[in-house]
C-alpha positions in Angstrom: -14.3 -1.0 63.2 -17.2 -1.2 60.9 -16.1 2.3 59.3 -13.0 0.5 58.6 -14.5 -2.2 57.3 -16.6 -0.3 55.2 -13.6 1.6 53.6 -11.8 -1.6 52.8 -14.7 -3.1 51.1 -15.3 0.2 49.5 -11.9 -0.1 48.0 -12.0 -3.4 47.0 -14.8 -3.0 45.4 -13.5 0.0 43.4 -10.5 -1.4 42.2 -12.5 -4.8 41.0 -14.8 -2.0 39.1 -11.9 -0.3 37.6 -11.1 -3.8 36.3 -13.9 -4.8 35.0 -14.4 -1.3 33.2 -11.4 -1.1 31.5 -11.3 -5.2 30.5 -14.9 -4.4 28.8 -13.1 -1.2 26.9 -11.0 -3.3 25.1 -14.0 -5.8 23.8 -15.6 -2.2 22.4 -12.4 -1.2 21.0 -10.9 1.6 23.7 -8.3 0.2 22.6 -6.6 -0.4 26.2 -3.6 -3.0 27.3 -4.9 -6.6 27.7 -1.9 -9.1 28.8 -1.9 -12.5 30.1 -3.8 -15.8 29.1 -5.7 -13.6 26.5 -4.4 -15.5 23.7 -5.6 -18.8 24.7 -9.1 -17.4 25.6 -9.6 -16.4 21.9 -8.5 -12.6 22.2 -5.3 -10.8 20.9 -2.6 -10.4 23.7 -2.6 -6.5 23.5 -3.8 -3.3 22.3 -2.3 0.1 22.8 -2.8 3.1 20.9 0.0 4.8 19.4 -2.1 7.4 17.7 -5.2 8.9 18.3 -7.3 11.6 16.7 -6.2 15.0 18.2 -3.3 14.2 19.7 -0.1 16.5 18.9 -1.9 19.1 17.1 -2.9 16.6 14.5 -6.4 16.1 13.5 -5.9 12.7 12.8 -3.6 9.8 12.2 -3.8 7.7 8.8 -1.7 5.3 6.5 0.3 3.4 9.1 3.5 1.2 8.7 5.7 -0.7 11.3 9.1 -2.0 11.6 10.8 -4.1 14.1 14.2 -6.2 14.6 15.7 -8.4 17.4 16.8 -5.7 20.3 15.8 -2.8 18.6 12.9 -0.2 19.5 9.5 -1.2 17.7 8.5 1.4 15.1 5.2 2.9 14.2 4.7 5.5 11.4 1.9 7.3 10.2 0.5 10.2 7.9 -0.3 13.3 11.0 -2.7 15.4 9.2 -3.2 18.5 10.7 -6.5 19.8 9.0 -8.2 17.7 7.1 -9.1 13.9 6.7 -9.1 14.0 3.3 -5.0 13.0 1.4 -4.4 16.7 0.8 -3.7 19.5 2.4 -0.5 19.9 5.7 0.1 16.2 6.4 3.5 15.3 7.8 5.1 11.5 8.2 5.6 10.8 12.0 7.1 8.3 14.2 6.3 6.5 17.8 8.9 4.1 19.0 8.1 1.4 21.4 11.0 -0.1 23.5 9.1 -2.6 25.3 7.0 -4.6 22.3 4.4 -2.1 22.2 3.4 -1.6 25.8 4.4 1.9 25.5 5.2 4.6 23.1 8.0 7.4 23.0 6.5 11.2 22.2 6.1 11.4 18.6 8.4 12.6 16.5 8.4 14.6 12.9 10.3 12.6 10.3 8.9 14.5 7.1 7.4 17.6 7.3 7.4 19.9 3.9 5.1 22.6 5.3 1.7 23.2 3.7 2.1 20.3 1.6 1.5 16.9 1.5 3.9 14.1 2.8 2.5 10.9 2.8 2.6 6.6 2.3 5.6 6.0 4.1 7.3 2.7 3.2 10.0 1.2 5.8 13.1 -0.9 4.7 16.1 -2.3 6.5 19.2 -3.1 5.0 20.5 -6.0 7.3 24.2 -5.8 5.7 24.7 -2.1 7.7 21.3 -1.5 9.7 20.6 1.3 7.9 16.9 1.9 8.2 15.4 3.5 5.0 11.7 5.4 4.9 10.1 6.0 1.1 7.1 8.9 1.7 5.7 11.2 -1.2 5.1 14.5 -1.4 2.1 16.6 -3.2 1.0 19.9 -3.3 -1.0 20.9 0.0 -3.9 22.7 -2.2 -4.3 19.9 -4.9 -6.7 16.9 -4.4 -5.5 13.1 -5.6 -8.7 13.3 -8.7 -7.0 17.0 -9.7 -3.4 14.9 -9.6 -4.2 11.9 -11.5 -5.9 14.0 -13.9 -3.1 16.5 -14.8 -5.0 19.6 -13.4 -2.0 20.1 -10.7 1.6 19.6 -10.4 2.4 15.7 -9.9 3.6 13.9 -7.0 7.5 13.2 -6.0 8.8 10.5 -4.4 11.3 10.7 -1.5 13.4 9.2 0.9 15.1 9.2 4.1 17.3 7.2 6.0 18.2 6.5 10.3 21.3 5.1 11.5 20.5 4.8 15.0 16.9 3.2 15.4 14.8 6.3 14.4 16.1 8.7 16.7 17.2 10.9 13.9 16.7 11.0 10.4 19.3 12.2 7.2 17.4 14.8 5.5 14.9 13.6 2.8 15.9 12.8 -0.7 14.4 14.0 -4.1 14.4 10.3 -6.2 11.8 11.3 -9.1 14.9 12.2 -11.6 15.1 8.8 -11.2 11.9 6.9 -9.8 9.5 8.5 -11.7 8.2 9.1 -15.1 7.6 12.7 -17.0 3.8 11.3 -17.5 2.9 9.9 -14.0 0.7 11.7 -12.0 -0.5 10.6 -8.4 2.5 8.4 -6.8 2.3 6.3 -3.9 5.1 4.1 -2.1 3.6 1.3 -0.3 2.4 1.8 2.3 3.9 -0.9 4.4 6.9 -2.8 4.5 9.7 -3.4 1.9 11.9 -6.0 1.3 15.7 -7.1 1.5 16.7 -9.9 -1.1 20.0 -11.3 -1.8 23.6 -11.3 0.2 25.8 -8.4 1.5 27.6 -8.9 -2.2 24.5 -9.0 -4.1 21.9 -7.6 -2.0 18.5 -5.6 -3.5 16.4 -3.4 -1.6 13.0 -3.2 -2.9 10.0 -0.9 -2.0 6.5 -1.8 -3.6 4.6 1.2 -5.3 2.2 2.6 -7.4 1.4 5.6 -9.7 -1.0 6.6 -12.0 -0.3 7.5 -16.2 -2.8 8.8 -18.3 -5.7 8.1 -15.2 -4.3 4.6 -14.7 -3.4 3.0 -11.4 -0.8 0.7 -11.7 2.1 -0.7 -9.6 5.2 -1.1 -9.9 9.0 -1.4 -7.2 11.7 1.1 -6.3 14.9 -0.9 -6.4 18.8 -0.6 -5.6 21.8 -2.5 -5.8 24.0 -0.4 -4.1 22.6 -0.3 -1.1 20.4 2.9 -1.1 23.1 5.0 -2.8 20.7 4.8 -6.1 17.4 3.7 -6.6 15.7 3.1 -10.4 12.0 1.8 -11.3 11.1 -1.9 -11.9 8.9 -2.9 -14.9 5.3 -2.2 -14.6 3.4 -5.0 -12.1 0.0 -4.7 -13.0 -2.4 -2.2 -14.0 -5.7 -1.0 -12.7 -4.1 -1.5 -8.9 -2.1 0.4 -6.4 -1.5 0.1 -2.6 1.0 -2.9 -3.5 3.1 -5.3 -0.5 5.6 -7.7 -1.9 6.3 -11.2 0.1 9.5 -13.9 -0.7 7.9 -17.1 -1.1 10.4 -20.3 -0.8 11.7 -20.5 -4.3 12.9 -16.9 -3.9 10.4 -15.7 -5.9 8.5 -12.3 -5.1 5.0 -12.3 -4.9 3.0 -8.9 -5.1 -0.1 -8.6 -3.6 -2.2 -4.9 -5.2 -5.3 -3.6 -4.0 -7.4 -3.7 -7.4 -9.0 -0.8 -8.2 -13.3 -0.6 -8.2 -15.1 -1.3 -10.9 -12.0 -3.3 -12.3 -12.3 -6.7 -10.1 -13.1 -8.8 -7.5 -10.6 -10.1 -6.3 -6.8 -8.8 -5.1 -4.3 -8.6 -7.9 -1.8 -10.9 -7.1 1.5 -11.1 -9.6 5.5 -12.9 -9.2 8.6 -11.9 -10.3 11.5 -14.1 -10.4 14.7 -12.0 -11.0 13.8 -9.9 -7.8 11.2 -7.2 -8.8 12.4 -6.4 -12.2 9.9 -7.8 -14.2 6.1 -9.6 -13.0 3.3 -11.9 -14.1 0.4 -13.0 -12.8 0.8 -15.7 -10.4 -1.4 -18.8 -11.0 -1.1 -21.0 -7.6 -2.8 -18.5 -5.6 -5.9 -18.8 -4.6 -7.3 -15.3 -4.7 -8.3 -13.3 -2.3 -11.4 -11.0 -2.3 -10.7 -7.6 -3.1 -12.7 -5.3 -0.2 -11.6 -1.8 -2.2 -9.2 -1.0 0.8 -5.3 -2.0 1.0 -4.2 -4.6 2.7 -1.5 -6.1 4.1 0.5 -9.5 3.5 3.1 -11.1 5.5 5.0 -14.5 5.5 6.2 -15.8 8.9 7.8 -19.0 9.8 6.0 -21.0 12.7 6.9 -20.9 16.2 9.9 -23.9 16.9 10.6 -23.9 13.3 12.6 -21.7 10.3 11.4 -24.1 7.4 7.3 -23.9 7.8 5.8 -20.3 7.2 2.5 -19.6 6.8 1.0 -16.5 5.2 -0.8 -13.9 6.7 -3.5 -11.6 5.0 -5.3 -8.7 6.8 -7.7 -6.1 5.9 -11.2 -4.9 6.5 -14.2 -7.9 5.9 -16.6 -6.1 4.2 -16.4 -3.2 1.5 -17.8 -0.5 4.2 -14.5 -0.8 6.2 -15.9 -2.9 9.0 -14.2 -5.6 10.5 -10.6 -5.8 9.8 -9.5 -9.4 9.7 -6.3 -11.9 9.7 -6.6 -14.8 7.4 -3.7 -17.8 7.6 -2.6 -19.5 4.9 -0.7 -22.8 5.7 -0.4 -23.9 2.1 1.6 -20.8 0.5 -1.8 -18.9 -0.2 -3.5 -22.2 -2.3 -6.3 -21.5 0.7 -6.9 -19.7 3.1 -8.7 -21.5 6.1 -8.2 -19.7 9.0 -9.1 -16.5 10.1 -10.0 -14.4 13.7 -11.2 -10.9 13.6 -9.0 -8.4 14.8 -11.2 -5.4 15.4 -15.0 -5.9 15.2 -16.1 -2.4 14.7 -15.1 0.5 12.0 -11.4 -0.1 10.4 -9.4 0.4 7.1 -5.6 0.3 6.7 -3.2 -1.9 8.7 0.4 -2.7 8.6 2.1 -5.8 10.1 5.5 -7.5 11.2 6.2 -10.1 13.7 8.5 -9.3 16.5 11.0 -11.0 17.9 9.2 -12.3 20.8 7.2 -14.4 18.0 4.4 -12.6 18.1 2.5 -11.1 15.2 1.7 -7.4 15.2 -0.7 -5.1 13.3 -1.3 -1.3 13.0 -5.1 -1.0 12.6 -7.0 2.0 11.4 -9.9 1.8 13.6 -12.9 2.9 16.1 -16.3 2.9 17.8 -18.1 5.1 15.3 -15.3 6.0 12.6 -12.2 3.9 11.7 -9.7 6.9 11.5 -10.7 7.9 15.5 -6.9 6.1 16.2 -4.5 3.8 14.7 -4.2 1.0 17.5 -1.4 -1.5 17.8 -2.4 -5.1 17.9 -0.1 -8.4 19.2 -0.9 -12.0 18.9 0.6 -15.2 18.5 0.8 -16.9 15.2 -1.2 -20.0 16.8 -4.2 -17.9 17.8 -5.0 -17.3 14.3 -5.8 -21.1 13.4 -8.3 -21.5 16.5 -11.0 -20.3 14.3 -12.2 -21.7 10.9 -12.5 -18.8 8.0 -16.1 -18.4 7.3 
């Protein structure tokens, strides 16, 4: 009887410590599932990791993007690179779908893979009119470093694209758009990373895809666009110079407002610009109030508020501090005049992130992050829009 007793305690026990174990791995960033109440106690409402260092032959996972839509699988790309952290080298795009919100992932799946050479800044689109779903990467030669690129010393990066009709479980074969989408001078190109947008009706619609290139060793940004619905694609006018890593946001007058990682040594503060005849042509935008430029990209997103489709606030993440520490959400309520509200969304090492809301009306992030190195995974992060105006920005 008191053998038994002892067993059933014993078990008890071990299954509270189990608990307890893995609750505490997600406050150091193991990156483990946390559901329930966790929003209203002042943490996100999961975590899972869709990549990790080492997995699938890759040694590790950078440069994420995500895409989601109502009853359709939740998408999470990345750069796989096989050998080396540095961008050069065998790096292919690759995929993880989700089809319950992120609770899970599929096996991962090769979109792009050019061999020995570099595939990379993948840049997802839907065209709502036919679901198409379209994916802009680049490609570079696997020997050649960005510096030897940018300066000439090595043959230039191409952009490409690919397309899914059925959710990302195949994919057309890639498309060669620098006849078109790129200039004889340009050097180092990059499409996103991130999101792009759908403007416009089934009659008139544009898909655009923020990007950025350099000419003569300048960074600057600029937008893939078409008309046709992906059958061609040409360049907008230049955005801005001295930036690059570039996401694009409708605000409520229709206008497009570009939000560019500024380059060091040339600013402070992100470059923010706005077009208003749908990405051909930009300025710089004047009603923004600024946001600190950490010398890492970030990520920009305007969602409406939960019980309403006429109130959005926008959402900025990236790391806090210029050592890629800290990657935070700030909340704009005011269509980026300030920015009061933030929470902290991984307190350790992280860089890059990517975000959408899902359908659920949650907000989710793709975070570059770890204990000692923020490239150790690329986690998946959910939380409601609410949770982000608990806490005052510092």
């Amino acid at each position: 009887m008191k053998m038994s007793y002892i067993i059933r305690l014993y078990k008890t026990v071990s299954i509270l410590s189990a608990k307890i174990i893995m609750i505490m791995g997600l406050f150091v960033g193991w990156g483990l599932v946390f559901e329930g109440n966790a929003c209203a106690q002042g943490q996100p409402l999961l975590y899972t990791v869709p990549f990790k260092a080492g997995d699938s032959g890759y040694l590790i996972f950078r440069i994420p993007a995500i895409w989601a839509a109502p009853n359709k699988p939740l998408m999470a790309f990345a750069e796989g690179r096989v050998s080396k952290r540095k961008a050069m080298g065998n790096i292919d795009i690759v995929l993880r779908r989700s089809l319950d919100l992120g609770q899970t992932w599929e096996p991962l799946q090769v979109v792009a893979d050019f061999g020995d050479d570099f595939c990379g800044n993948p840049c997802v689109v839907q065209d709502p009119t036919n679901s198409r779903l379209w994916l802009s990467f680049t490609r570079s030669p696997g020997a050649a470093t960005e510096e030897q690129i940018v300066e000439r010393k090595n043959d230039p990066t191409t952009v490409w694209i690919t397309y899914s009709d059925d959710d990302g479980s195949t994919w057309s074969k890639p498309l060669d758009l620098s006849s078109t989408c790129r200039k004889s001078s340009w050097g180092w190109y990059g499409t996103g990373p991130g999101l792009g947008l759908f403007v416009g009706t089934a009659q008139k619609g544009r898909l655009i895809i923020p990007a950025y290139h350099t000419d003569g060793g300048v960074y600057r940004t600029h937008c893939l666009l078409s008309d046709d619905h992906g059958a061609t694609w040409r360049l907008s006018d230049i955005a801005a110079e001295n930036t690059s890593e570039p996401q694009v946001v409708v605000m409520p007058d229709q206008s497009l407002v570009m939000n560019a990682r500024t380059i060091a040594g040339k600013g402070e503060q992100r470059t923010l610009v706005v077009s208003r005849d749908r990405g051909q042509t930009w300025k710089p935008v004047k009603d923004f109030n600024l946001l600190l430029d950490n010398h890492c990209q970030g990520c920009m997103y305007r969602s409406y508020r939960s019980g309403t489709m006429d109130e959005y606030d926008l959402i900025f993440t990236q790391p806090a501090s210029r050592n890629r520490v800290g990657v935070t959400a700030w909340l704009s309520a005011d269509e980026g005049k300030t920015w009061p509200f933030a929470q902290t969304l991984w307190r350790g090492p992280s860089a890059y992130t990517a975000m959408i809301r899902t359908h659920d009306g949650q907000i989710c992030n793709l975070i570059e992050c770890g204990k000692k190195d923020p490239y150790e995974q690329i986690a998946f992060v959910k939380y409601s829009q609410e949770w982000l105006r608990i806490r005052k920005a510092p």
